[in-house]
Residue, then its C-alpha position, 0 to 999 in steps of 0.5 A: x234401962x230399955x237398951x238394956x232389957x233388950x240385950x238382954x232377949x237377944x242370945x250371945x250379947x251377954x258375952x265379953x270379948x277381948x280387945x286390943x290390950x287383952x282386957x275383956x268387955x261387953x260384946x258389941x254386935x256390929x254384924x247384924x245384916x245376915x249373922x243378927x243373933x237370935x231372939x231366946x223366944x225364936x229359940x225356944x219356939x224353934x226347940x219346941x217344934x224340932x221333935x215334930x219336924x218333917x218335910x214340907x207338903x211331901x209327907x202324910x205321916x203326922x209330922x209331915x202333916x203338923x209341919x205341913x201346917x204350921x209352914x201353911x200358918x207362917x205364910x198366912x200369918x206374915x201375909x196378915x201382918x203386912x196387910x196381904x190377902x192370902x188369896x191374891x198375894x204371895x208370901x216369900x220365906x227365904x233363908x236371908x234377905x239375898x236368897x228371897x231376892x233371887x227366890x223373888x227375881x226368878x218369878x217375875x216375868x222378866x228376861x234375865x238381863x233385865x234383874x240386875x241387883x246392885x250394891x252401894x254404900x250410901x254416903 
């Protein structure tokens, strides 16, 4: 019951697909490390705001500015969750896990030779 409610906030894990025998069933997601799918609120929240999307700190014109602020607000609110002041920490919004990363590596004060990333399977 609880797994099922779960699918069932998540879009596309409604879909079937076909297997070897051309018979189709349940979709099973088993990429979900860059391409999870999204939740529908995340959907809808996105669908609301897209009329007022404009550029980031860059504008002063009304969707500049309600983009501006809610840019503004995401950072305070992630920095709240995770137990960070705003004030000495720095939150890092990146478009996936390798591209905060790098966004994260470029800002330490290390040379470059000393970042180095690796990538491994665990056993």
């Amino acid at each position: 019951m609880f797994q099922n409610v779960w699918r069932s906030e998540f879009v596309g894990l409604e879909l079937d697909g076909p297997l070897l025998d051309g018979r189709l069933a349940r979709f099973v997601n088993f990429d979900n490390a860059a391409s999870t799918p999204p939740l529908r609120t995340v959907v809808k929240a996105i669908e609301q705001f897209l009329p007022y999307y404009a550029a980031v700190h860059r504008g002063t014109g009304f969707k500049a500015r309600i983009s501006t602020a809610l840019y503004d607000e995401a950072h305070e609110t992630i920095a709240r969750f995770v137990g960070a002041s705003p004030d000495t920490n720095t939150v890092i919004i990146g478009r996936n896990t390798t591209d905060a990363i790098n966004k994260l590596a470029y800002r330490l004060p290390w040379p470059a030779c000393r970042i180095a990333m690796r990538r491994g399977v665990r056993t």
